[in-house]
C-alpha positions in Angstrom: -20.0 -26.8 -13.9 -17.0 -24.6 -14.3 -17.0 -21.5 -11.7 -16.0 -18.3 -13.1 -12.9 -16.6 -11.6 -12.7 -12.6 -11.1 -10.2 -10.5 -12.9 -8.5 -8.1 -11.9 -7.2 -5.9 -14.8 -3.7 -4.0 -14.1 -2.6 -1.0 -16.8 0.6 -1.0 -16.6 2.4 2.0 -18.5 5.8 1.5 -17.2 7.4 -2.0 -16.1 8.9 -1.2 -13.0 5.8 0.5 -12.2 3.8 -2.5 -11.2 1.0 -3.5 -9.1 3.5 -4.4 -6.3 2.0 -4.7 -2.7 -1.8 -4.8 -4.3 -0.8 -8.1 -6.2 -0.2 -10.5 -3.3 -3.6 -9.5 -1.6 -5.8 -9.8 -4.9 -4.4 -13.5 -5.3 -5.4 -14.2 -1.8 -9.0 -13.0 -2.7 -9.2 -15.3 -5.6 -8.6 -12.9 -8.5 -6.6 -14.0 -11.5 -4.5 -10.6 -12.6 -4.3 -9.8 -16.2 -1.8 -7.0 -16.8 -2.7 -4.9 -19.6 0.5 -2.9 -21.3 -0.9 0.3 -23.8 0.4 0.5 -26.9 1.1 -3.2 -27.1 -2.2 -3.9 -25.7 -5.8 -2.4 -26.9 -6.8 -1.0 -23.6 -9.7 1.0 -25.7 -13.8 0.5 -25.9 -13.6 -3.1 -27.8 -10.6 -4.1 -27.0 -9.0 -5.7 -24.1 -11.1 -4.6 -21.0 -14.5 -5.4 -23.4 -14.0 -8.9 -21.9 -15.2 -7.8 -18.2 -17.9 -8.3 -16.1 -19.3 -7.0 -13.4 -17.2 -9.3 -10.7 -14.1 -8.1 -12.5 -11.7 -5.1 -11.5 -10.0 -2.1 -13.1 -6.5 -0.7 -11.3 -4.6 1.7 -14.0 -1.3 2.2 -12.4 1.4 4.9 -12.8 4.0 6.2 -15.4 6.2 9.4 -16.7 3.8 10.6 -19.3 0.3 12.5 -18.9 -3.4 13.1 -19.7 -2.0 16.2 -21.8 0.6 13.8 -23.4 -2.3 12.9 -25.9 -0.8 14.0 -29.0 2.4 12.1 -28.7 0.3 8.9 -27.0 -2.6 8.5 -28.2 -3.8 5.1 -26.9 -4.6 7.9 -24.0 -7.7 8.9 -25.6 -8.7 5.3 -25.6 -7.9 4.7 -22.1 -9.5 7.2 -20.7 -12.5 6.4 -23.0 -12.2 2.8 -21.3 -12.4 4.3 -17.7 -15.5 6.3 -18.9 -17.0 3.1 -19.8 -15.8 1.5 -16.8 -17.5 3.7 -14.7 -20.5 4.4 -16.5 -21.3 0.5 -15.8 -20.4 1.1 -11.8 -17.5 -1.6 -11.9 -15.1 -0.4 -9.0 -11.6 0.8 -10.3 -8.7 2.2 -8.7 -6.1 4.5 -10.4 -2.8 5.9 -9.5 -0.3 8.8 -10.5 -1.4 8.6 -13.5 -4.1 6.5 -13.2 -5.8 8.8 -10.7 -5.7 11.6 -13.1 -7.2 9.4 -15.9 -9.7 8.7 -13.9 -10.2 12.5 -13.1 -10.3 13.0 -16.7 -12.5 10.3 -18.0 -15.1 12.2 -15.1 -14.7 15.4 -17.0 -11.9 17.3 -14.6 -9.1 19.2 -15.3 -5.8 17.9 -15.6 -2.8 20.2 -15.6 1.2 20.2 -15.3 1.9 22.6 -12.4 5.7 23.2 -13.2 6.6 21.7 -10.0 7.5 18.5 -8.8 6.8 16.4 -5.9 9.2 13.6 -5.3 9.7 12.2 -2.2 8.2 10.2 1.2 5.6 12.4 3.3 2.6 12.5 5.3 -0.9 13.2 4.0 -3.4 15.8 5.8 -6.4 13.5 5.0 -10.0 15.7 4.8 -12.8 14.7 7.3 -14.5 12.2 4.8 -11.0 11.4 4.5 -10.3 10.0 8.0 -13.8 8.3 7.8 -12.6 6.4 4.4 -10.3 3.3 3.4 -7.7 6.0 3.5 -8.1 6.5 7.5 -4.8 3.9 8.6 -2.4 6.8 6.7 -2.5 9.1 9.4 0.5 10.3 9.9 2.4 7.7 7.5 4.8 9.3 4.8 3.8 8.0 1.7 5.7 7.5 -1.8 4.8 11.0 -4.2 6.3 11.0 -7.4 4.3 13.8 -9.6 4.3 16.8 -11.2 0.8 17.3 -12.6 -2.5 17.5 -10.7 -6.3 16.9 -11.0 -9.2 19.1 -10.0 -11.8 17.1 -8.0 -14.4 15.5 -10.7 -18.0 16.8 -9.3 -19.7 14.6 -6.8 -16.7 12.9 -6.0 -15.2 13.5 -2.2 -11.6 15.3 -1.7 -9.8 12.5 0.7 -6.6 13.8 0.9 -3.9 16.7 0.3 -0.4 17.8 0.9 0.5 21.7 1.1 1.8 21.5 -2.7 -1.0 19.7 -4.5 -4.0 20.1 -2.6 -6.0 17.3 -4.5 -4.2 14.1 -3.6 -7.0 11.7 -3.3 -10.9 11.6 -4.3 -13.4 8.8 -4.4 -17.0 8.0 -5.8 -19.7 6.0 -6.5 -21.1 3.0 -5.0 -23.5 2.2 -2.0 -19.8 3.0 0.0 -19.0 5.9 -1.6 -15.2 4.5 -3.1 -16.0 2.2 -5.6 -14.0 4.7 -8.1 -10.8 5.4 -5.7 -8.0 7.8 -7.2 -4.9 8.0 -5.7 -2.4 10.6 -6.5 0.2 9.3 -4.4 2.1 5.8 -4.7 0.6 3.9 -2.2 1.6 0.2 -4.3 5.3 0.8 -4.0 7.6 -1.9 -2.5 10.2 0.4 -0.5 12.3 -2.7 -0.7 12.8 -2.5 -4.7 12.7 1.6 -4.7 16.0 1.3 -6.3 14.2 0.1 -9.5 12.2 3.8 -9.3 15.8 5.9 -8.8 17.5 3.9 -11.5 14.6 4.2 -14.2 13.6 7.7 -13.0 17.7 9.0 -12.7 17.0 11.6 -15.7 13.8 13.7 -14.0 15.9 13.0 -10.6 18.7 14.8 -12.0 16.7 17.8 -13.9 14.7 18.4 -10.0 17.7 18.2 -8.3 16.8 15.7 -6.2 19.2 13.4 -4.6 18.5 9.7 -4.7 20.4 8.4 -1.6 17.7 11.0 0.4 14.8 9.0 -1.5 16.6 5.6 -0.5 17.4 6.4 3.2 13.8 7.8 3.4 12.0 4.5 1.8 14.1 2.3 4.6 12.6 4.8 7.2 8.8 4.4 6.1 8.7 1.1 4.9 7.5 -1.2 8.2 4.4 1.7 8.8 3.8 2.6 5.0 3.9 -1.4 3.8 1.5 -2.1 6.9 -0.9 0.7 6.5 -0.9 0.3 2.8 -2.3 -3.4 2.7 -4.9 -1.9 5.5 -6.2 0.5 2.5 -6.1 -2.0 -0.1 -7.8 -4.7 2.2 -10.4 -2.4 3.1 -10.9 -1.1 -0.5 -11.0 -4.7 -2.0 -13.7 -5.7 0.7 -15.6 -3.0 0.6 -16.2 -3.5 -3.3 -16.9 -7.2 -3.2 -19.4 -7.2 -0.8 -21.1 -4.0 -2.6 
């Protein structure tokens, strides 16, 4: 009798912008990844992610465009449509960037472009509930931001994490743990050892902010032992905490 192996579905919207430190610990956990690429792939209600079950995960990863991007990409009305469904049938997912505000979206928050950018390695003030979540080994570790637009906190979902610029970073609900829908704003996946893929593919918004890459690189040497370590704590606890749920 042939045993079904979990899935772990990855949206990918920009190659360099991969699952990176989360892939290693979902194939120690058994799950085989399938990444899923929109516009090449159907990541809408019937197509691709129609094949899941309930063992089966969602993460929906980063990239340069946004939820208000709709009207130039419009396989984002489908995947947000997809996260809906997701949700609605309490599979766990985890989103970041731009996955995060998908999610955010798909629960009927605003999304917005605030002008500004955040770009650059630096702590997190986590909320109460946020020290008492997954989230609680990034005390005081700089993390990887890389944004410019911001969510507003989807209703009955708990506000993890800000920064004094964009005060919603984090949020999670659902589930008998309370995270089994995790947004991220921040880049908690990135390897700081290939952040030179990031400066090359992101030179042109670098350029436009003003932002000087060497600063990014010195920085991602700086973090990288604390930010890789506490990073696979998140993910380990997240991951657990959704398959024993």
């Amino acid at each position: 009798m042939s045993v079904r192996v979990s899935t772990a579905y990855v949206v990918r919207h920009l190659m360099f912008e991969d699952a990176g430190l989360l892939a290693p610990l979902l194939i120690e956990r058994g799950y085989r990844i399938r990444v899923i690429e929109p516009g090449v792939d159907d990541p809408g209600p019937g197509g691709v992610l129609s094949e899941a079950d309930d063992s089966d995960l969602l993460i929906v990863l980063g990239g340069p465009i946004g939820v208000g991007d709709a009207a130039g990409y419009p396989f984002l009305v489908d995947e947000t449509a997809a996260l809906r469904e997701w949700i609605d049938a309490g599979r766990p997912v985890l989103g970041i960037c731009l996955g995060a505000q998908l999610i955010a979206a798909a629960l009927g928050a605003r999304v917005r472009p605030t002008g500004r950018k955040e770009i650059g390695f630096s702590e997190l003030e986590l909320t109460d509930e946020g020290s008492r979540s997954v989230l609680a080994p990034l005390a005081g570790v700089d993390v990887l931001h890389w944004h410019g637009d911001e969510f507003l906190v989807p209703d009955g979902a708990a506000l993890l994490a800000s920064t004094p610029g964009f005060p919603n970073q984090a949020f999670a609900v659902g589930g008998p743990t309370g995270d089994r829908v995790l947004a991220l704003q921040f880049h908690l996946e990135v390897e700081c050892g290939l952040i030179e893929r990031w400066l090359i593919g992101h030179a042109g918004e670098l350029a436009a902010s003003g932002i000087d890459p060497q600063a990014i690189r010195d920085d991602a040497a700086t973090a990288r032992p604390a930010l890789e370590a506490a990073a696979a704590a998140v993910f380990s606890r997240w991951l657990d905490r959704v398959a024993a749920a």
